[in-house]
N, C-alpha and C positions, 0 to 999 in steps of 0.2 A: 504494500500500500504506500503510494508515494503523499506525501505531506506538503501543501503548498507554503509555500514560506507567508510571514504576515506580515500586514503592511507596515508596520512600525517595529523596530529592532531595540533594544535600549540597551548602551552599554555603559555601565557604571566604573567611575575610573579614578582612581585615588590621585588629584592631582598635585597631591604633597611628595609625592615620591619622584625623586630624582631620575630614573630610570625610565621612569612613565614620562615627564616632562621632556625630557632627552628624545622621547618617540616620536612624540608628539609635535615636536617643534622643528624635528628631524624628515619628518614625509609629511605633517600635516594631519595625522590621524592613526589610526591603526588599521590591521589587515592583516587579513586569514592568508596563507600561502598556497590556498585554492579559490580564492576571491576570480581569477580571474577564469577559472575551469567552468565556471557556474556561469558565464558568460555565452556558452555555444550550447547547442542541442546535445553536441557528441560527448562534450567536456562534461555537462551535466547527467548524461548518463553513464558514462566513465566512473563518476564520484558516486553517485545512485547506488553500482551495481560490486561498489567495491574494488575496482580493477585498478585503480591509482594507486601505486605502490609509493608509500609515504615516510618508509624507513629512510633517514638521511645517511645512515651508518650502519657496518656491520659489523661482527668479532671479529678480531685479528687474533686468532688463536696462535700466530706466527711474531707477536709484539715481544720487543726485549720486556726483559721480566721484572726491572730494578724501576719502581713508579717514585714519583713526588708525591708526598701526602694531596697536591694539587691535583695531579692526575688521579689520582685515586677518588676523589670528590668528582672529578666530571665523568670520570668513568663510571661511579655508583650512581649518578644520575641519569646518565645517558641509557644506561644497563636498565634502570627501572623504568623507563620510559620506551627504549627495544621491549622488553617482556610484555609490557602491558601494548601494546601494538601489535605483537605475535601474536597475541592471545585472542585479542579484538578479531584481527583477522580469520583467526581458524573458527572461531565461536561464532560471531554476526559479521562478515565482511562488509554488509550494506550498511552497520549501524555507523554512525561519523566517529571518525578520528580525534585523539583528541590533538594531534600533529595535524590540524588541519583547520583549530579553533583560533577565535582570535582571545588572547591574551592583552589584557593591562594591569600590568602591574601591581600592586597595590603597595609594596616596601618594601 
């Protein structure tokens, strides 16, 4: 069952944060990094039907072994964010990404 989007969106946006300011003042607004898929007939049923492949990274199981406490934090993020995208995909591929939302900020 496809869901027609509504005619008003609201996005709430913390505009005390740095980061969010920084976005904002940087493009003018926020956006999805399928904002523009949603634009064609094919792009929107590409993204419909699940078939947009949205992982930006994969495991280097072949990566030298000795990390920065740094790397170690984006790779624990990046890692829980691969998982739950693998997962999405094999369970609901048609349900939305969350690689695919628009984020602001909040601090």
């Amino acid at each position: 069952m496809r869901l027609e989007p509504p005619d008003e969106l609201f996005v709430f946006v913390d505009r005390t944060s740095a980061v969010t300011r920084h976005q904002f003042e940087l493009i003018g607004g926020f956006a999805s990094r399928c904002a523009g898929l949603l634009a064609t007939d094919e792009g929107r049923r590409k993204y419909d039907s699940g078939e947009i492949d949205l992982l930006p990274f994969t495991p280097n199981p072949d990566q030298y072994p000795d990390l920065s406490p740094f790397v170690v934090k984006l790779m624990t993020e990046q890692w829980i964010e691969y998982e739950a995208e693998r997962i999405r995909r094999a369970l609901c591929p048609s349900a939305p990404s969350r690689l695919s939302a628009i984020y602001a900020p909040s601090g």
